[in-house]
PDB file of N, CA, C and O in Angstrom:
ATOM      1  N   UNK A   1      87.103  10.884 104.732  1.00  0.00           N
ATOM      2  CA  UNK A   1      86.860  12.305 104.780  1.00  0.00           C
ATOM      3  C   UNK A   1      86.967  12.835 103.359  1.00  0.00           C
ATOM      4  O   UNK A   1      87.972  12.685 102.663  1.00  0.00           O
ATOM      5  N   UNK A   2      85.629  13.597 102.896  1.00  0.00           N
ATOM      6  CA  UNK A   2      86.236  14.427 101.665  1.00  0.00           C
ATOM      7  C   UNK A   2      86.279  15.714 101.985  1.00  0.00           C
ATOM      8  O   UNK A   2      85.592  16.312 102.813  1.00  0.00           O
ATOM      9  N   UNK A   3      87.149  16.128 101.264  1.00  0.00           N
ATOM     10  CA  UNK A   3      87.577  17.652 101.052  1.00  0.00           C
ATOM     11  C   UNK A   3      87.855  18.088  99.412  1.00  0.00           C
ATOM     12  O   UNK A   3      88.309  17.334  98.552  1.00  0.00           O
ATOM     13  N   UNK A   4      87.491  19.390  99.245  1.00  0.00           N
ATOM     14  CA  UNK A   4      88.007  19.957  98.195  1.00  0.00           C
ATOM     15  C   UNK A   4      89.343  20.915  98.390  1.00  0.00           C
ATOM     16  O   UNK A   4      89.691  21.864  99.093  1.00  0.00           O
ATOM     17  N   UNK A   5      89.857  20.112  97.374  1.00  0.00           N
ATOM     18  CA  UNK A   5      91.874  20.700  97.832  1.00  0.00           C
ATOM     19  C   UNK A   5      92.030  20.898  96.212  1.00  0.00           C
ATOM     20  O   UNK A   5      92.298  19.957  95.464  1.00  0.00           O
ATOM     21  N   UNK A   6      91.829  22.241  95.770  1.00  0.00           N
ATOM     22  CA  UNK A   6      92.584  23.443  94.591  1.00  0.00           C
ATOM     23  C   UNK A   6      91.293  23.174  93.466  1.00  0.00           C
ATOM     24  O   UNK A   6      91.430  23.101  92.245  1.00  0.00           O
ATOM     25  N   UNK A   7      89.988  23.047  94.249  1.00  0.00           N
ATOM     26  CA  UNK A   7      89.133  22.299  92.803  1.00  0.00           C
ATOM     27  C   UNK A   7      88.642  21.222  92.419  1.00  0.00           C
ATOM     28  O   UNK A   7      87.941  20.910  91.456  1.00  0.00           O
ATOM     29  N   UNK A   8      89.461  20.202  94.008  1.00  0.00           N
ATOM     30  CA  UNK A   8      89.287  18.832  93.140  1.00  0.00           C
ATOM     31  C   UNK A   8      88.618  18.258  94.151  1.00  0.00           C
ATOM     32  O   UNK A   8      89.307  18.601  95.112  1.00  0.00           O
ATOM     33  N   UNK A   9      87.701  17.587  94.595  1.00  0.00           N
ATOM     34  CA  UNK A   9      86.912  16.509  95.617  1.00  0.00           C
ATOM     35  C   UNK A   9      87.991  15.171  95.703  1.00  0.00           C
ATOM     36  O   UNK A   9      88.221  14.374  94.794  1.00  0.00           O
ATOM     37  N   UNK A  10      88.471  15.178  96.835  1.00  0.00           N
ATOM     38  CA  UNK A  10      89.460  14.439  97.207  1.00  0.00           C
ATOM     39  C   UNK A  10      89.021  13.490  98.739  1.00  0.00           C
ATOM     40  O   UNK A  10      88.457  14.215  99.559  1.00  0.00           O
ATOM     41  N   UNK A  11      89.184  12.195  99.147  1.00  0.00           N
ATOM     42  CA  UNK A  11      88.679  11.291  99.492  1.00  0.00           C
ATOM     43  C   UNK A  11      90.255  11.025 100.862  1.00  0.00           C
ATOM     44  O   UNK A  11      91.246  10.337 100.617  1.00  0.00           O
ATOM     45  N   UNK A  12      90.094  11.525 101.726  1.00  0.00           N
ATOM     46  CA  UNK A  12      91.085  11.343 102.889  1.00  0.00           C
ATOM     47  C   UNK A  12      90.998  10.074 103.765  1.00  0.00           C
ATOM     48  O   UNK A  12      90.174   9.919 104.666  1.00  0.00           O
ATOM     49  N   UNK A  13      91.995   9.138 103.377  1.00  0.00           N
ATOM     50  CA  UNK A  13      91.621   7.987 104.607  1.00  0.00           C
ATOM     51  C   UNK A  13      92.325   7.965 105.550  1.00  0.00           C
ATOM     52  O   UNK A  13      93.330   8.631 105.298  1.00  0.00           O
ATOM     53  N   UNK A  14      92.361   7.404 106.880  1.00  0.00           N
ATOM     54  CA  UNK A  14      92.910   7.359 107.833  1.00  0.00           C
ATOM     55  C   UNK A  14      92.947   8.434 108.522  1.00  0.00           C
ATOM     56  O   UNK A  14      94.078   8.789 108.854  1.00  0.00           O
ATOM     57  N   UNK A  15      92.181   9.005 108.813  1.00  0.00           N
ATOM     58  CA  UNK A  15      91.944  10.058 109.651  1.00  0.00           C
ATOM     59  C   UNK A  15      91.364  10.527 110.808  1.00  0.00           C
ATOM     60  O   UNK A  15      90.206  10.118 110.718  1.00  0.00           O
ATOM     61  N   UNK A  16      91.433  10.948 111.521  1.00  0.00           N
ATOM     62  CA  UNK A  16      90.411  11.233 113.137  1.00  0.00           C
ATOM     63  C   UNK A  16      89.752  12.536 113.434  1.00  0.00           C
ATOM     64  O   UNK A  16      89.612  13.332 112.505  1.00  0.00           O
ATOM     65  N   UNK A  17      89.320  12.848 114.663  1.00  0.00           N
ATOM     66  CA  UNK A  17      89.295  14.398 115.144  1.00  0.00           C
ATOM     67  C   UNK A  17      90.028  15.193 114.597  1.00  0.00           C
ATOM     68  O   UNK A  17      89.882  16.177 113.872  1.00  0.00           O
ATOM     69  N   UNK A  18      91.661  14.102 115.469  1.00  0.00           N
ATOM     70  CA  UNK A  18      92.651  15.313 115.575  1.00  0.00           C
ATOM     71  C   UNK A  18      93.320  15.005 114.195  1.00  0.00           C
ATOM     72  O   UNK A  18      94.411  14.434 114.184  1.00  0.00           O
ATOM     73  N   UNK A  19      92.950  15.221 113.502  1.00  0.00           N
ATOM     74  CA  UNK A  19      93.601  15.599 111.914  1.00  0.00           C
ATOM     75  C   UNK A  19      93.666  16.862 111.493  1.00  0.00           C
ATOM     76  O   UNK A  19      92.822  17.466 110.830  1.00  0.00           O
ATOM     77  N   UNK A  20      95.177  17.424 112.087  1.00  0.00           N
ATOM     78  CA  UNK A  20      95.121  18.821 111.877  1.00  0.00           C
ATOM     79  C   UNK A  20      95.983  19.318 110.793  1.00  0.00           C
ATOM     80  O   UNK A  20      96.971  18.639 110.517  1.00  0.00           O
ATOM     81  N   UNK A  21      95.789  20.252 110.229  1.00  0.00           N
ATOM     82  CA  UNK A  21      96.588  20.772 108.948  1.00  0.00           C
ATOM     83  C   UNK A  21      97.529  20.704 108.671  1.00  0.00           C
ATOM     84  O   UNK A  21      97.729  20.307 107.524  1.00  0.00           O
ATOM     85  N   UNK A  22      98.512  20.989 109.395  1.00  0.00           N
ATOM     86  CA  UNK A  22      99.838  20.799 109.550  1.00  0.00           C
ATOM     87  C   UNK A  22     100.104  19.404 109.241  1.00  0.00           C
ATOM     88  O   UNK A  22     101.056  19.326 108.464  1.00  0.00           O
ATOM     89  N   UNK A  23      99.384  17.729 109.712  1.00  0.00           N
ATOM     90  CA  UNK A  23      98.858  16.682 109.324  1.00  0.00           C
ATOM     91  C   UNK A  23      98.733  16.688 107.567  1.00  0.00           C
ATOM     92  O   UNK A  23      99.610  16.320 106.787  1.00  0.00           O
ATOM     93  N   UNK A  24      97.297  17.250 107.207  1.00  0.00           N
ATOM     94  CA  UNK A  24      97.077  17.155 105.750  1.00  0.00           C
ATOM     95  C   UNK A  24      98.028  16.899 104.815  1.00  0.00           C
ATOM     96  O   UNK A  24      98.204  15.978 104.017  1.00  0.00           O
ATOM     97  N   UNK A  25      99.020  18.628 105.269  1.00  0.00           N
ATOM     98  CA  UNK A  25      99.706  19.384 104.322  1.00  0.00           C
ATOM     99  C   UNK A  25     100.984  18.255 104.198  1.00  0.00           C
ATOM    100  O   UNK A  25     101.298  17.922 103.055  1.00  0.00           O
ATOM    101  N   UNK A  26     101.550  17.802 105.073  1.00  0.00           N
ATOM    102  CA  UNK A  26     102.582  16.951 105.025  1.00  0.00           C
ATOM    103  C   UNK A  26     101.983  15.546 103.973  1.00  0.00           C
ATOM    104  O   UNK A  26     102.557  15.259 102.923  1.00  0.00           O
ATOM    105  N   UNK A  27     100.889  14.870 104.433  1.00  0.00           N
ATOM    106  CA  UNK A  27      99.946  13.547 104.155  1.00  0.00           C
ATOM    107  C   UNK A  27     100.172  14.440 102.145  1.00  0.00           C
ATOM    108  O   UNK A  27     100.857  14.137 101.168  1.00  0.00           O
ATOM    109  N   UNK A  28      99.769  14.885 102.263  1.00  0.00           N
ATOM    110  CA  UNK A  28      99.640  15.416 100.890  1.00  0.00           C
ATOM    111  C   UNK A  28     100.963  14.972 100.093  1.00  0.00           C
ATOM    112  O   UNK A  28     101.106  14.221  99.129  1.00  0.00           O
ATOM    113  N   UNK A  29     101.846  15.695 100.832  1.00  0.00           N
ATOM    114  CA  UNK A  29     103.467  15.557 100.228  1.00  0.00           C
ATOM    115  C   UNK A  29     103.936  16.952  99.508  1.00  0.00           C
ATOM    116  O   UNK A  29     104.782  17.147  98.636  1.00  0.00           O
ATOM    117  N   UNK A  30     102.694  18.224 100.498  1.00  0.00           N
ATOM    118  CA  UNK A  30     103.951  19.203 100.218  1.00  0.00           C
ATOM    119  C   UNK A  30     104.687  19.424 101.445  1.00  0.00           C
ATOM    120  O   UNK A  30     104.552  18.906 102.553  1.00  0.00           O
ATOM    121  N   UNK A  31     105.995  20.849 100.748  1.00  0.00           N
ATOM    122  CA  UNK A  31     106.630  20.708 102.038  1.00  0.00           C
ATOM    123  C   UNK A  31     106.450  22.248 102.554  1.00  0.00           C
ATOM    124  O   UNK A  31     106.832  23.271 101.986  1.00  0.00           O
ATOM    125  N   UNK A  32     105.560  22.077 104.151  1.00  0.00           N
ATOM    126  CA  UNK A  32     105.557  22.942 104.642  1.00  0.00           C
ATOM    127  C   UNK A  32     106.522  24.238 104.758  1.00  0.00           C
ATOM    128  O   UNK A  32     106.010  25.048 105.531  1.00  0.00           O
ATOM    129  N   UNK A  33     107.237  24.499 104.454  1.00  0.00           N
ATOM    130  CA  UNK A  33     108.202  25.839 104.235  1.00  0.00           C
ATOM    131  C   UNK A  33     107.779  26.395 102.816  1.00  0.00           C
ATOM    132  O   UNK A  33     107.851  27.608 102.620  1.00  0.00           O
ATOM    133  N   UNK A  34     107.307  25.479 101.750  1.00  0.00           N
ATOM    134  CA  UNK A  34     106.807  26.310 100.794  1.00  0.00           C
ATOM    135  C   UNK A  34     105.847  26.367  99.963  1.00  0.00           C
ATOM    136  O   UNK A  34     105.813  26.640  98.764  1.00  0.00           O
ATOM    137  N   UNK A  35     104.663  25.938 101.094  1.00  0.00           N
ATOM    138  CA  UNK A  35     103.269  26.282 100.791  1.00  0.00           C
ATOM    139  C   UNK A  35     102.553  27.760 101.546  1.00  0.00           C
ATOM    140  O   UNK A  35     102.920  28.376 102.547  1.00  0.00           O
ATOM    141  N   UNK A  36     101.480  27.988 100.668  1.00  0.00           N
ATOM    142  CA  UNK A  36     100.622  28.976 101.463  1.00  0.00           C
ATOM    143  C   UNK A  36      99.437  28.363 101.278  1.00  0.00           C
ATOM    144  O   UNK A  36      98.982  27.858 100.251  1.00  0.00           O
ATOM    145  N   UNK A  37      98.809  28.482 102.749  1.00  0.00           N
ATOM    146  CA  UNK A  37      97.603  27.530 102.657  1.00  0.00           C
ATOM    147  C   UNK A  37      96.155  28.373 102.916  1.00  0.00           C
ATOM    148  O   UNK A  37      96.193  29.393 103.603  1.00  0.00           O
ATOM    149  N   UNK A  38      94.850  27.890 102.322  1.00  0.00           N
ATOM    150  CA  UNK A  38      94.024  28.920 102.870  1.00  0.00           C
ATOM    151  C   UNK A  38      93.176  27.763 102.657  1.00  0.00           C
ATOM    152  O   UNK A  38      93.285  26.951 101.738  1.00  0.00           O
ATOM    153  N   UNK A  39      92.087  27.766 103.850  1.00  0.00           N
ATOM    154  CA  UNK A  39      91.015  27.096 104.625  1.00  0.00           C
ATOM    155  C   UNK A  39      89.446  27.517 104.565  1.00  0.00           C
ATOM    156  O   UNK A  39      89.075  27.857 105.688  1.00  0.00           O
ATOM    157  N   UNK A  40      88.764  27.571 103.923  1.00  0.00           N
ATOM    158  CA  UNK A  40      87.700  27.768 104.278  1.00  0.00           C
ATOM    159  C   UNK A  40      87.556  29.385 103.724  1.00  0.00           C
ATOM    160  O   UNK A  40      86.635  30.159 103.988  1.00  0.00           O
ATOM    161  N   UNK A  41      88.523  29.595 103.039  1.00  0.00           N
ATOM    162  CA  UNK A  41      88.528  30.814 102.515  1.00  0.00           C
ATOM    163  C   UNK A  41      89.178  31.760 103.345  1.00  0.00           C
ATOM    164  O   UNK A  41      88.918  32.962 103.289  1.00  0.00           O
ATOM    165  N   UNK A  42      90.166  31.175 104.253  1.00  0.00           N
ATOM    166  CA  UNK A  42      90.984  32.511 104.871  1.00  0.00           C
ATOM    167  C   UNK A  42      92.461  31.598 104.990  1.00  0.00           C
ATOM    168  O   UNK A  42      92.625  30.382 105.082  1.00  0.00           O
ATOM    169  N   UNK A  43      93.411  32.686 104.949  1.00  0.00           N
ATOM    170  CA  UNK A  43      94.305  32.435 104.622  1.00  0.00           C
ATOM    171  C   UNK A  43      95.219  31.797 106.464  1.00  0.00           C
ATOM    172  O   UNK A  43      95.165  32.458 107.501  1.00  0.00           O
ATOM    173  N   UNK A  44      95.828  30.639 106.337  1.00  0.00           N
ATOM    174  CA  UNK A  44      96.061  30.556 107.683  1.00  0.00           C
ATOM    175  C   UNK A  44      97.695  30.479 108.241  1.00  0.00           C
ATOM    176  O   UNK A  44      98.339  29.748 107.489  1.00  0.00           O
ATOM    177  N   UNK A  45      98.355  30.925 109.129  1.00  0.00           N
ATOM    178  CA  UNK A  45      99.459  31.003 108.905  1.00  0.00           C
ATOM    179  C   UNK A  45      99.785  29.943 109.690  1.00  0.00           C
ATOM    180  O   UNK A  45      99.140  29.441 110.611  1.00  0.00           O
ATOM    181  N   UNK A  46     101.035  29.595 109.162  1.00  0.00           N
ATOM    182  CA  UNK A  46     101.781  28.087 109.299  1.00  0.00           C
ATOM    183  C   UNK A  46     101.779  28.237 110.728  1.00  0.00           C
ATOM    184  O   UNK A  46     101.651  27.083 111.136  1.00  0.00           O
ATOM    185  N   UNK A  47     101.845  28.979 111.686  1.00  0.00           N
ATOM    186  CA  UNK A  47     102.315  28.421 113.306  1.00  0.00           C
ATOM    187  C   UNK A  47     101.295  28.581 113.969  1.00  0.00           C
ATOM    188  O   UNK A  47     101.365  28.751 115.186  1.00  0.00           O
ATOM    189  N   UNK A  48      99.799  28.554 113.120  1.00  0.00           N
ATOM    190  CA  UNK A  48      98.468  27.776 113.718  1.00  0.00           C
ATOM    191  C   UNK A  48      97.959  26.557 112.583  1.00  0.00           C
ATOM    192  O   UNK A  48      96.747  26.576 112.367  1.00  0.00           O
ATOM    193  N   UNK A  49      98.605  25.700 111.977  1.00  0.00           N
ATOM    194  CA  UNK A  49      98.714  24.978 111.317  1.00  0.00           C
ATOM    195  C   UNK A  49      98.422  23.122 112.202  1.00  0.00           C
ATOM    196  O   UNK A  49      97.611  22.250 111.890  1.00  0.00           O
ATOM    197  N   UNK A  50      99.423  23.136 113.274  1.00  0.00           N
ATOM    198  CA  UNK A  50      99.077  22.342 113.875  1.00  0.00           C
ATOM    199  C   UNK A  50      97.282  22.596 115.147  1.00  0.00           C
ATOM    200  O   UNK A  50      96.392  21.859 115.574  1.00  0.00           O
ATOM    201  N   UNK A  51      97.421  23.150 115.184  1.00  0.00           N
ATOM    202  CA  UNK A  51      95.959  23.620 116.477  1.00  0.00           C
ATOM    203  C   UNK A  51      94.581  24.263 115.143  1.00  0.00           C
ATOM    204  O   UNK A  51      93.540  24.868 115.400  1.00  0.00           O
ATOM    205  N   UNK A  52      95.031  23.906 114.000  1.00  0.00           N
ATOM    206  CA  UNK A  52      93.623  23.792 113.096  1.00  0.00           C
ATOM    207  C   UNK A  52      93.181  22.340 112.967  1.00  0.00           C
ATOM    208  O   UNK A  52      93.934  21.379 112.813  1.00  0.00           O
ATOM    209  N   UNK A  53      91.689  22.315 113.063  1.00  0.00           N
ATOM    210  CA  UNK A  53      91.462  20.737 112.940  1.00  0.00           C
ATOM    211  C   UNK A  53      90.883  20.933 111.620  1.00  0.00           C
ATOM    212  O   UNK A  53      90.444  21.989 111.165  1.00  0.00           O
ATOM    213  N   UNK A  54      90.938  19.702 111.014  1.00  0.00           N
ATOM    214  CA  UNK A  54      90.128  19.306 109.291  1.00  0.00           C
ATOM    215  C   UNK A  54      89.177  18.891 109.568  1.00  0.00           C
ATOM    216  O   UNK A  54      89.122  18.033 110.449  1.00  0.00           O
ATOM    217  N   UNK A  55      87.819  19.435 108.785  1.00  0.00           N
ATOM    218  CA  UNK A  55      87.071  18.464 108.700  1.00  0.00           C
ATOM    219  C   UNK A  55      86.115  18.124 107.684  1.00  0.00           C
ATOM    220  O   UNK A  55      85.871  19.006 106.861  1.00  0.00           O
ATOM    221  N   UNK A  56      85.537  17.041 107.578  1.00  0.00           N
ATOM    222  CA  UNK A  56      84.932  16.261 106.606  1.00  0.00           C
ATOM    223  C   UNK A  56      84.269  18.118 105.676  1.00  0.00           C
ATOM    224  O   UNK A  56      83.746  19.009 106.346  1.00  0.00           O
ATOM    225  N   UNK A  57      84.424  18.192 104.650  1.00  0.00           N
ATOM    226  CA  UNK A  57      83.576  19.048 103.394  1.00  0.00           C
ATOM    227  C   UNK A  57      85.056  20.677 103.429  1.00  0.00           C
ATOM    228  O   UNK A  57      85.205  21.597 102.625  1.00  0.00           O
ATOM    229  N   UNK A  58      85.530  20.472 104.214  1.00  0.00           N
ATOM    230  CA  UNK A  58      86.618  22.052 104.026  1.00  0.00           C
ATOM    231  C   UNK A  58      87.106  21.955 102.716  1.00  0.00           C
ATOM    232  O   UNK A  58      87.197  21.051 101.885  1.00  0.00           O
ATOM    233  N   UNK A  59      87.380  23.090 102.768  1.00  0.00           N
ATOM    234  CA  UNK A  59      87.512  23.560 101.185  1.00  0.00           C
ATOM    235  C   UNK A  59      88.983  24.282 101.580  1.00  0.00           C
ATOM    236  O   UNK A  59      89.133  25.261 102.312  1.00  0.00           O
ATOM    237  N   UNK A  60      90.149  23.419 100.796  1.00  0.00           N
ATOM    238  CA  UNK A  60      91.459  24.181 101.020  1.00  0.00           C
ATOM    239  C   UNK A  60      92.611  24.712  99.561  1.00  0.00           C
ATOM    240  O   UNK A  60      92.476  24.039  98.539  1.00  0.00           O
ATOM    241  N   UNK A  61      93.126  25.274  99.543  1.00  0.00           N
ATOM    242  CA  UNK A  61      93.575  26.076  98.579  1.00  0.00           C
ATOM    243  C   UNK A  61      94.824  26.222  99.114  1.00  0.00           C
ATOM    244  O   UNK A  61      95.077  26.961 100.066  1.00  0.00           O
ATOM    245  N   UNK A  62      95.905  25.287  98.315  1.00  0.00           N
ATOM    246  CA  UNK A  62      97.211  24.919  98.149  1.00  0.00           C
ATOM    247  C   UNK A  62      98.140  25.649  96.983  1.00  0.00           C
ATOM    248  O   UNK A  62      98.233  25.229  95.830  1.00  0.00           O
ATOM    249  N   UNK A  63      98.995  27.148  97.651  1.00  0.00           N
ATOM    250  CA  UNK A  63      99.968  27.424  96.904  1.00  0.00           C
ATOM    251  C   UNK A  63     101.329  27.323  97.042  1.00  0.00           C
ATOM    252  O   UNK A  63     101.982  27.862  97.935  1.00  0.00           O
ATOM    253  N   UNK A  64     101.902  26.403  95.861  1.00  0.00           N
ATOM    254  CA  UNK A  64     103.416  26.154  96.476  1.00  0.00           C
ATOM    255  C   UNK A  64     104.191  27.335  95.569  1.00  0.00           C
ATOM    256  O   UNK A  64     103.998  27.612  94.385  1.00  0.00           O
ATOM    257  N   UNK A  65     105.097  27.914  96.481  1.00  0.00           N
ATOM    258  CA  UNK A  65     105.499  28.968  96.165  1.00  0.00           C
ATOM    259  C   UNK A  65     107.213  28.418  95.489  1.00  0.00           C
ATOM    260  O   UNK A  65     108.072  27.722  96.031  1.00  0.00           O
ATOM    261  N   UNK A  66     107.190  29.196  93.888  1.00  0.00           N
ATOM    262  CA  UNK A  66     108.231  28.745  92.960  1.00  0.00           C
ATOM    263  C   UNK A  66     109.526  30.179  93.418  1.00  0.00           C
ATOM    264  O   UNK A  66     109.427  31.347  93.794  1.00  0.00           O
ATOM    265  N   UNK A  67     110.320  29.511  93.202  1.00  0.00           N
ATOM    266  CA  UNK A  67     111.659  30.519  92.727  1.00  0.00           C
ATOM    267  C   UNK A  67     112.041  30.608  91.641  1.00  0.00           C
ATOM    268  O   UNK A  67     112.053  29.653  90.865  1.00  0.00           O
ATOM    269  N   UNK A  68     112.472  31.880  91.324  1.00  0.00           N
ATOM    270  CA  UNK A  68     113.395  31.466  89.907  1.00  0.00           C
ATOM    271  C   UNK A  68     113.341  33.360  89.355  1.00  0.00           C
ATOM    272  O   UNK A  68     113.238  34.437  89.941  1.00  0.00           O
ATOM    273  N   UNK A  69     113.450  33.000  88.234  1.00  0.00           N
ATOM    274  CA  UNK A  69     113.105  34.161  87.307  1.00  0.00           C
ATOM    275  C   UNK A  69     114.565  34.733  86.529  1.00  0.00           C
ATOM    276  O   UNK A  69     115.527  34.002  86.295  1.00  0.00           O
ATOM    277  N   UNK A  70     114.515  35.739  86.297  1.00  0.00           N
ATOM    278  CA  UNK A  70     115.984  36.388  85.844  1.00  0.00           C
ATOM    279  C   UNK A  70     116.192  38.250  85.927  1.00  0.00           C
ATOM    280  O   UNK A  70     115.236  39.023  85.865  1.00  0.00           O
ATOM    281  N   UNK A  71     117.086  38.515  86.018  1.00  0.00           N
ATOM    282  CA  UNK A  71     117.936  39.649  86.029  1.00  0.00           C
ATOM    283  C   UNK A  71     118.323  40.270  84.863  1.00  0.00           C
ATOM    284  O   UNK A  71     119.127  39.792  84.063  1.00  0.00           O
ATOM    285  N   UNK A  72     117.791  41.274  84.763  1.00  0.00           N
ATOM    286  CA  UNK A  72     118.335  41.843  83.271  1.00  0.00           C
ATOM    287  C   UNK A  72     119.351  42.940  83.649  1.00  0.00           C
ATOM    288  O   UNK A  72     119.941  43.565  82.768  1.00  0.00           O
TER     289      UNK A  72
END
């Protein structure tokens, strides 16, 4: 399966139908609590993550969300 994930044409093996996002996002090696994910150009929220299916040409857009900063 290819997909474009942040820009890049990326080559998915082992995959089926049911290869659903929630799937990807883990396969990838981020960690679901601190990504925001968007599909096809819409933004999708994590607790329809599993009941989205992937498929061969989607176009997904991976933000892992940082902490930090400072207090003045």
């Amino acid at each position: 399966m290819k997909l474009k994930i942040n820009g890049e044409i990326k080559t998915i093996d082992h995959f089926d139908e049911q290869f659903s996002l929630e799937d990807l996002i883990k396969h990838l090696g981020y960690q679901p609590q601190l990504v925001v994910v968007e599909l096809n150009g819409t933004i999708v929220n994590p607790q329809g993550w599993l009941n989205k299916k992937i498929k061969n040409g989607d176009c997904l857009e991976v933000v892992t969300i940082v902490g930090g900063g400072s207090y003045s």
